[in-house]
Legacy VTK file of the C-alpha trace (Angstrom):
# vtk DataFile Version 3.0
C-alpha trace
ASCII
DATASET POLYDATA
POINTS 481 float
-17.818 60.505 21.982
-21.006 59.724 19.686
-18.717 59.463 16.451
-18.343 55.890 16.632
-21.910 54.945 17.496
-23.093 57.103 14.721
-21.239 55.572 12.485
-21.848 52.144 12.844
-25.525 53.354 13.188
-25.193 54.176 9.585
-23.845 50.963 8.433
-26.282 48.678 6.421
-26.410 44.704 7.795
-24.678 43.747 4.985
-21.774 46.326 5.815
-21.607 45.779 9.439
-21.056 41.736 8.694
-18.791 42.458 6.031
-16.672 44.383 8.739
-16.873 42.082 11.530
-15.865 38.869 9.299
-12.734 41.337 7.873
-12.023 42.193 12.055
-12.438 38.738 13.370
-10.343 37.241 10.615
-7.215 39.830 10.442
-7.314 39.133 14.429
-6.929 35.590 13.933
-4.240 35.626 11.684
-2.003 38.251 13.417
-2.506 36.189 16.573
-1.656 32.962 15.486
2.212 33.701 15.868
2.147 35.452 19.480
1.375 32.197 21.635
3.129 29.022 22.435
1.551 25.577 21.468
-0.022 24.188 24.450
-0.500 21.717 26.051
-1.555 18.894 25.287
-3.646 19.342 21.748
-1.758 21.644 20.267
1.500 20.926 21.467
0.985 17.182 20.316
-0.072 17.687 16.693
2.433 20.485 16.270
5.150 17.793 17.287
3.572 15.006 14.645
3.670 17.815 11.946
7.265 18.883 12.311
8.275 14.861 13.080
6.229 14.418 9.575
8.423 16.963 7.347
11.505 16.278 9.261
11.270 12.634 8.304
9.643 13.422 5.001
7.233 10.480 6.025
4.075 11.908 4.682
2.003 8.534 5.672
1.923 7.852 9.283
1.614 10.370 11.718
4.089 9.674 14.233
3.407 9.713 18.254
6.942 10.183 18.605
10.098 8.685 16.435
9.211 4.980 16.460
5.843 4.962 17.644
3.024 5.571 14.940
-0.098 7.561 15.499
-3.361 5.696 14.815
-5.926 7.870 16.507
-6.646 10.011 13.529
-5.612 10.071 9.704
-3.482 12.317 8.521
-4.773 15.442 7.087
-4.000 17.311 9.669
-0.510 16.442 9.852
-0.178 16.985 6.162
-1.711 20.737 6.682
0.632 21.703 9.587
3.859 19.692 7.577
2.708 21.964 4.906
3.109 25.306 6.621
6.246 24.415 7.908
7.739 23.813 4.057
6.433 27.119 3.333
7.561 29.421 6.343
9.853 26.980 8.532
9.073 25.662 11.994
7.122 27.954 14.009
3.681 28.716 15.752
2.980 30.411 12.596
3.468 27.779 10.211
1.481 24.812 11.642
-1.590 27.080 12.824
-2.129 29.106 9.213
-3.350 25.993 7.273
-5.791 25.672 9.668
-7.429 28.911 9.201
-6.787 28.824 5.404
-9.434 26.039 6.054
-11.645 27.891 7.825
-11.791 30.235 5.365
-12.796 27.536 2.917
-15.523 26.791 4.894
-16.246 30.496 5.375
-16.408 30.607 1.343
-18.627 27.290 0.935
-21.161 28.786 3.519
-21.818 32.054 1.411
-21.851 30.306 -1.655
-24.076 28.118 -0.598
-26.532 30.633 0.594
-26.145 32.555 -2.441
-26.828 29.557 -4.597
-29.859 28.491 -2.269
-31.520 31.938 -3.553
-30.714 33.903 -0.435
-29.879 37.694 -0.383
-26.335 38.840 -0.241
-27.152 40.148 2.801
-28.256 36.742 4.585
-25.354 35.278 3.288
-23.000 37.988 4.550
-24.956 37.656 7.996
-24.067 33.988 8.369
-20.248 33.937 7.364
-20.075 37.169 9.794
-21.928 34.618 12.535
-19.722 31.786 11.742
-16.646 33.711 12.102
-17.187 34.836 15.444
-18.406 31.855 16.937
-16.590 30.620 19.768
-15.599 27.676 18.388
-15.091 28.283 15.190
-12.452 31.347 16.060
-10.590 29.333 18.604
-10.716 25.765 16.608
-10.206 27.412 12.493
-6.457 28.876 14.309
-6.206 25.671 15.972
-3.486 22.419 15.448
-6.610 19.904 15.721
-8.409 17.898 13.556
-11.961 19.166 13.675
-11.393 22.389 10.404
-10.593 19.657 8.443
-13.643 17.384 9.738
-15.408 20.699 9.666
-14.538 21.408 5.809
-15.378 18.103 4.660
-18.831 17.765 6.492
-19.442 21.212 4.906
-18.742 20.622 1.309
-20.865 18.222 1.153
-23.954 19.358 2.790
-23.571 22.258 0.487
-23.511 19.931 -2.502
-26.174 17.785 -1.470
-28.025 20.538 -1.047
-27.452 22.166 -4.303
-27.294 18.627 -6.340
-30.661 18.038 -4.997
-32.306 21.444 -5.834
-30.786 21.769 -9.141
-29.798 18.739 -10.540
-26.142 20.113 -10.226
-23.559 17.048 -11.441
-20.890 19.310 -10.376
-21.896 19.542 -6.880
-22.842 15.800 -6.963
-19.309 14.629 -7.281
-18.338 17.700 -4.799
-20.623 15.860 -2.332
-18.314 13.137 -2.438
-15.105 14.988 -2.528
-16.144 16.432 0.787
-16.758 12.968 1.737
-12.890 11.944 1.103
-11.638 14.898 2.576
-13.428 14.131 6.264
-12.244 10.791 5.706
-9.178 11.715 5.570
-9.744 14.233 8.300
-11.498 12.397 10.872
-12.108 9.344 9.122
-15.900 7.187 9.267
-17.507 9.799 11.446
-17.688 11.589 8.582
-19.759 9.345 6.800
-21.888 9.165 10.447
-22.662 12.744 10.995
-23.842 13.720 7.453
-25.765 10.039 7.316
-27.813 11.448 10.324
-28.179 14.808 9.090
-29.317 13.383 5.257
-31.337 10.598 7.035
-33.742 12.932 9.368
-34.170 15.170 6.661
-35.420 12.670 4.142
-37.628 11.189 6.383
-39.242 14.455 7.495
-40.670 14.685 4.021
-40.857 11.278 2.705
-37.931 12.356 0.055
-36.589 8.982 -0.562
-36.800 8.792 -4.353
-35.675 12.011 -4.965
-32.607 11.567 -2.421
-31.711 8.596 -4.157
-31.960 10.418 -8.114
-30.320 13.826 -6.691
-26.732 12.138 -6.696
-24.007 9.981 -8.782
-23.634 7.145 -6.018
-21.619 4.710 -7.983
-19.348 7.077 -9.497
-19.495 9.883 -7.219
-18.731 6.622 -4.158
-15.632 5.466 -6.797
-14.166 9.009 -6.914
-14.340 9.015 -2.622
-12.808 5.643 -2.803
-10.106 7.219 -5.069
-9.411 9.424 -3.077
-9.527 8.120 0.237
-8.847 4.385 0.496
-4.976 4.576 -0.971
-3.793 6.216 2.193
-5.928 3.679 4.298
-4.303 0.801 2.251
-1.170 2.421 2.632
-1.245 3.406 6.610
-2.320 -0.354 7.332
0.468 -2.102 5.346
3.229 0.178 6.752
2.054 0.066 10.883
-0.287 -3.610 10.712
-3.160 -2.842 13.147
-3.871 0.436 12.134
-7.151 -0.351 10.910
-8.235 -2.434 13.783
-7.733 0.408 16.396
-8.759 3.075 13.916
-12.279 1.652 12.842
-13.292 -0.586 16.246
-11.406 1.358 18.698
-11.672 5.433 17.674
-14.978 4.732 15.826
-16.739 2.528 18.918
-15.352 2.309 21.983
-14.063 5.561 22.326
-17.961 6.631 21.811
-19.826 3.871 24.239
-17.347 2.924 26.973
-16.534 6.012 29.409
-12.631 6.524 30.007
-11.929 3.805 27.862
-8.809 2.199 28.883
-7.818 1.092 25.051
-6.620 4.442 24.482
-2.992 4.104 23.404
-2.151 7.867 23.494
-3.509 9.410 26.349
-6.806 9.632 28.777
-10.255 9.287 27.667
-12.323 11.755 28.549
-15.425 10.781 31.204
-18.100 13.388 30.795
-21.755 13.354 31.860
-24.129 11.994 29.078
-25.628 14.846 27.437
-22.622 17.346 28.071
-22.682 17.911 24.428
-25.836 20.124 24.563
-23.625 22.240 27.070
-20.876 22.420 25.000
-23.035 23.789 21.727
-24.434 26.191 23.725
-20.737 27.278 24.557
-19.082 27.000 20.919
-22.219 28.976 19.507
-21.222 32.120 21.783
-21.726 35.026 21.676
-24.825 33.908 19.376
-26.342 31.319 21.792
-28.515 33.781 23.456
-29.401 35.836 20.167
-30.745 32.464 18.347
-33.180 31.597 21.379
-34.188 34.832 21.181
-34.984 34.537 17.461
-37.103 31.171 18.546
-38.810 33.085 21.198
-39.810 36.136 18.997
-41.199 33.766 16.069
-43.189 31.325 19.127
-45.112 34.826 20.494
-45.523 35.323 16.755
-47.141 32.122 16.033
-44.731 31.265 13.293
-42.516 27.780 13.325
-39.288 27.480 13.966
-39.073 25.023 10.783
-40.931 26.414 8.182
-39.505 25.317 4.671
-37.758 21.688 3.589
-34.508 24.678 3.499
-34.716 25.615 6.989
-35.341 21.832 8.125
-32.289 20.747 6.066
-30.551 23.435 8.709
-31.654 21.889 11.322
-31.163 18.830 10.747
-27.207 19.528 9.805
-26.911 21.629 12.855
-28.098 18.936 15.555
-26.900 15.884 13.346
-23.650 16.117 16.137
-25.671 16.760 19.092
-27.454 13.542 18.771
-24.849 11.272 18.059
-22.812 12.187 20.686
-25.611 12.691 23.447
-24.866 9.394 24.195
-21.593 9.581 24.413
-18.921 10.044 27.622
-15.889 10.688 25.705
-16.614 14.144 23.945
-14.730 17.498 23.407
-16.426 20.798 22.996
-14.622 20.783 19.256
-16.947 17.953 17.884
-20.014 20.086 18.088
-17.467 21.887 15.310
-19.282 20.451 12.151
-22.811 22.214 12.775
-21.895 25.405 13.104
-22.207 26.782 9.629
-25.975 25.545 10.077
-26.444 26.898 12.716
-25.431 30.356 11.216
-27.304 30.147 8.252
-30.026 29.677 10.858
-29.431 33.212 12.233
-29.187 34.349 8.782
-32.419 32.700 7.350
-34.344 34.054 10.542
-33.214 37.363 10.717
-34.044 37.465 6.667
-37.512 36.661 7.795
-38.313 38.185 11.300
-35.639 40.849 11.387
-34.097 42.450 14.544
-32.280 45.599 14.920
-28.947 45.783 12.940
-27.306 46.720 16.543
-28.195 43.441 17.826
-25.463 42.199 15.258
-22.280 44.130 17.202
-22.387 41.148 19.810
-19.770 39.379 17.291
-17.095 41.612 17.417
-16.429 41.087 21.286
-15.089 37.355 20.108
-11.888 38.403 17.903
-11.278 41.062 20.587
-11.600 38.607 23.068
-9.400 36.164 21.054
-6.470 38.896 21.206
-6.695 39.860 24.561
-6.535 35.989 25.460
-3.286 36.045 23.062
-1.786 38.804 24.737
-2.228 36.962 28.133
-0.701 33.591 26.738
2.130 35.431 25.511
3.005 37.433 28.291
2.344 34.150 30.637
-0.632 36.033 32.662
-2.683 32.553 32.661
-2.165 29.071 34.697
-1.499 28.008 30.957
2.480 27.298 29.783
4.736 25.730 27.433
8.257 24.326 27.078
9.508 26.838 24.794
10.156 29.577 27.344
12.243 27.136 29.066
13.744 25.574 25.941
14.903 28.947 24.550
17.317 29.164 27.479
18.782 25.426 27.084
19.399 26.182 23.356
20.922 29.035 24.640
23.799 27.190 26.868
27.133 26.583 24.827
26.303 22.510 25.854
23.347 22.157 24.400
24.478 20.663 20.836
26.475 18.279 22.724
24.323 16.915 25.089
21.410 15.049 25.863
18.212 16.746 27.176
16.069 14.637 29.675
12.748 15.136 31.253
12.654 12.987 34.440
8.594 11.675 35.080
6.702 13.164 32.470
7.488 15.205 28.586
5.296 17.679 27.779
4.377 17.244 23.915
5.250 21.235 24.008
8.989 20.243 25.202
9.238 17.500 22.499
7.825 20.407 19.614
10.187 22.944 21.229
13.526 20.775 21.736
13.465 19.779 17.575
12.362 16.374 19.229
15.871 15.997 20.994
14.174 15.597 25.113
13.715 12.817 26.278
11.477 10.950 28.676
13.350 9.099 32.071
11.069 7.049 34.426
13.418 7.376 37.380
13.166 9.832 39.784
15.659 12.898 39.927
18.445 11.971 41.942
18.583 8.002 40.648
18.758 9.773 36.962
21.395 12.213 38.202
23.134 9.273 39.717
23.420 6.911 36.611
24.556 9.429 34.459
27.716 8.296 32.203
27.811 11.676 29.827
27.354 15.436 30.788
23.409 16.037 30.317
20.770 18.724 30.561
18.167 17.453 33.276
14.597 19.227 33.831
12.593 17.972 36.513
9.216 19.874 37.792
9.479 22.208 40.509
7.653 19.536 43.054
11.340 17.969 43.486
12.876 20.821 44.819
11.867 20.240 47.925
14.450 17.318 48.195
17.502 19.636 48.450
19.705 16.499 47.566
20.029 17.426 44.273
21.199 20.875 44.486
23.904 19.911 46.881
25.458 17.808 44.382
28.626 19.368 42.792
27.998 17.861 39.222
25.012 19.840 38.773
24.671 23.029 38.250
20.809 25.238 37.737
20.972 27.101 34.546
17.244 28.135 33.790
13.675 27.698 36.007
9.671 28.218 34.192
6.917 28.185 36.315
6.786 24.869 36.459
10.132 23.428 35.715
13.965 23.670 36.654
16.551 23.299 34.254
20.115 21.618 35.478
22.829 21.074 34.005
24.773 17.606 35.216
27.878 16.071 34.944
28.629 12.414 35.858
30.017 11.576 39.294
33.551 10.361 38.690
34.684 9.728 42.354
LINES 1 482
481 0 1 2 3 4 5 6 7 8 9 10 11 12 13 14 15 16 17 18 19 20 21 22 23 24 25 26 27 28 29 30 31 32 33 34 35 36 37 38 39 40 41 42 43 44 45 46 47 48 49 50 51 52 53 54 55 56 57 58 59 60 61 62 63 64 65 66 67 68 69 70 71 72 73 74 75 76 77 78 79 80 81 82 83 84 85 86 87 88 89 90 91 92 93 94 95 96 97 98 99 100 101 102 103 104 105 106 107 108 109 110 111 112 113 114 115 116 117 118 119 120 121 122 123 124 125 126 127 128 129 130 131 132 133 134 135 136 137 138 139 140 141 142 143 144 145 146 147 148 149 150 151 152 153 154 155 156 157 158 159 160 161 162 163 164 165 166 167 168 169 170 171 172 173 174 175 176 177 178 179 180 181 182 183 184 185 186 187 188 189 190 191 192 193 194 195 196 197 198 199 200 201 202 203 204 205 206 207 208 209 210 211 212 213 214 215 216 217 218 219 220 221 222 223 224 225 226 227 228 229 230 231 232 233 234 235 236 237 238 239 240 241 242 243 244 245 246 247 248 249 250 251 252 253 254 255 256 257 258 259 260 261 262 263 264 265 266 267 268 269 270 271 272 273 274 275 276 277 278 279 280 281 282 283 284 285 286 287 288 289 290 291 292 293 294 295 296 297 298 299 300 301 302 303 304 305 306 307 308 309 310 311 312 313 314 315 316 317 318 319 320 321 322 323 324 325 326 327 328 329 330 331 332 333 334 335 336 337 338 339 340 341 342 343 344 345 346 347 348 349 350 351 352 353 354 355 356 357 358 359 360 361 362 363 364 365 366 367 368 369 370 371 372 373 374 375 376 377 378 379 380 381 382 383 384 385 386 387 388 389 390 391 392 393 394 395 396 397 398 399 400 401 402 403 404 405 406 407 408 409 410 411 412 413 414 415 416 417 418 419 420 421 422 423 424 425 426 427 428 429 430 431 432 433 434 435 436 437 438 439 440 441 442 443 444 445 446 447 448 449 450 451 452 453 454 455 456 457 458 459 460 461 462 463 464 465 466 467 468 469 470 471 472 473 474 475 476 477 478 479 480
């Protein structure tokens, strides 16, 4: 019974976060197939990636078939479209770009650490805590925007970093690589966040002349632009008012005016002002607790929390989201996304310097084995959580279905617009006017709140050929008396 704890007893620090980063990430990947995309995230940038390579056009994400997608550029789209080339249209396919990123920004952290003239082992520590971070697990598996965001904000925070310390022209340009990618990611918030995080740090120190020597700005600001600003140019001349909601309406009023109403493709979110503390403290778990107790132990020691222009560079990455979206009513948990590799390196750096035992360090595996357990549960439909494609797998499976139409009376799920191949379709009138002004044979879902009008049922044209939890398929034929 003692094997196991023996054993890991014996590991080094630098062995146990070696194995907890190879755990967490095989986890990851070997879940990413067993669960539906949900609703409505994942389910709704699934659908843009697979309209995106079915259409092969690769410049405006698409809402649906004829309505463009302005609320983000995108790279995300490009990703998922990606995976689908390689290894067809599947849950797979659209989530493994997505942690291919992560582990980009898994790489960039320990290299950066390395390069910063940390110990393997610190820079071993931080990847490990960055892996098993809430967020970072859930989001780096994800169909979402923020990896991308994530990878760009940490490029070049690693490059400034590095361009400043050693006069690296290499990781000057790189600096403004990662630059184009969030931009093409996220788009200006990019520019926000690491302007914050570059800002606070120079003026902690009076840095300004060095800041302004450390980096290429014309041509390193010309190779962003090179990047970057044809796909901008492009998006706004094929869908005219692109920029205008993009850059006022994402980039302003989505931030200062709670449930904004200018939202074209859904509900904006109406949270407290300073919910995004909360949500750090969430994505940082199961870490949260260990880092205050790191603050604690170096405050009864008499040490600072910031003790070097390194570990003040950290800190100011790692709260550069916090503050500018305290402020703000129309948050996720994801945006807190981008400060998370500081925030590891934070661990790192402090355990480096006031170390604690190596057991302390297990707490990280209990996130990828949480992360399969939840994937077990989504795919044996144990939570309140549920797709289309349960549903949908039993309409493809009806000898009408490549005949006939497929409508959704009230509301589409994004998850039955993925799962259908984009072939159901939204009908604003209630069940038993849609069943009544049908002119062709059609398959009809409608949620389970109709069935208490039994009208439907009665009806000889229709027939019930599948029911989810949540839904009722029918099959209808028009009335010809």
């Amino acid at each position: 019974m003692n094997r196991i704890p023996h054993f890991i007893s014996r590991l080094s620090l630098t062995q146990l976060a070696l194995a907890t980063l190879i755990i967490s990430l095989g986890i990851r990947l070997i879940t990413l197939p067993m669960y539906s995309l949900m609703d409505t995230t994942e389910a709704r940038y699934g659908e843009m990636a697979r309209i995106m390579f079915e259409t092969q056009n690769w410049i405006t994400p698409m809402f649906d078939y004829d309505v463009p997608f302005w609320g983000k550029p995108p790279l995300f789209a490009w990703l998922s479209a990606g995976g689908i080339s390689l290894f067809g249209n599947n849950e797979f396919a659209v989530r493994v770009p997505h942690l291919f990123v992560g582990v980009l920004i898994l790489t960039i952290t320990y290299q950066f650490c390395v390069r910063a003239g940390k110990s393997v082992q610190e820079a071993m520590l931080s990847v490990a805590v960055l892996a098993t971070s809430t967020a970072f697990i859930v989001i780096s598996g994800a169909v979402m925007t923020d990896t991308a965001l994530a990878l760009g904000i940490t490029l070049s925070m690693a490059s400034f970093w590095l361009a400043f310390q050693h006069q690296s022209k290499l990781a000057g340009y790189l600096f403004f690589v990662g630059l184009a990618i969030g931009m093409l990611a996220k788009g200006p918030l990019t520019l926000v966040l690491i302007g914050i995080s570059l800002f606070c740090w120079t003026v902690l120190d009076g840095r300004w002349r060095r800041v302004l020597h450390a980096l290429p700005w014309v041509s390193g600001t010309l190779l962003m632009l090179a990047i970057s600003l044809p796909w901008y140019m492009l998006a706004e001349f094929k869908t005219p008012g692109f920029l205008n909601y993009f850059l006022v309406g994402e980039h302003f009023m989505r931030f200062v005016v709670s449930g904004w109403e200018g939202d074209l493709y859904g509900t904006a979110h109406n949270e407290p002002r300073g919910t995004i503390w909360l949500y750090a403290a969430i994505a940082a778990l199961p870490w949260t607790p260990l880092f205050f107790w790191q603050l604690l132990k170096r405050f009864r020691q008499g040490k600072e929390s910031v003790t070097n222009a390194y570990a003040q560079y950290l800190w100011c990455w790692m709260l550069s989201p916090l503050v500018l979206f305290t402020f703000a009513g129309n948050i996720l948990a994801s945006y807190v996304l981008p400060g998370l590799p500081a925030f590891a390196l934070l661990i790192a750096l402090y355990q480096s310097e006031n170390p604690l035992n190596t057991r302390a360090y297990l707490t990280g595996l209990t996130t990828p084995v949480l992360i399969l357990f939840a994937a077990l549960a989504l795919n044996f439909n144990l939570t309140g959580k549920a797709a289309e494609n349960a549903l949908l797998t039993l309409w493809e499976k009806q000898p009408e279905a490549r005949f006939v139409d497929l409508y959704y009376v009230g509301s589409r799920p994004f998850s039955a617009q993925y799962y259908s191949n984009g072939k159901a379709k939204r009908v604003s009138t209630d069940l038993q006017s849609t069943i009544t002004e049908l002119e062709q044979p059609a398959f009809i879902v409608h949620a389970h709140a109709h069935s208490d009008d039994k009208a439907d049922m009665s009806l000889e044209q229709c027939q019930q050929r599948a029911e989810s939890k949540k839904r009722v398929l029918l099959y209808c034929v028009p009335n010809r008396g």
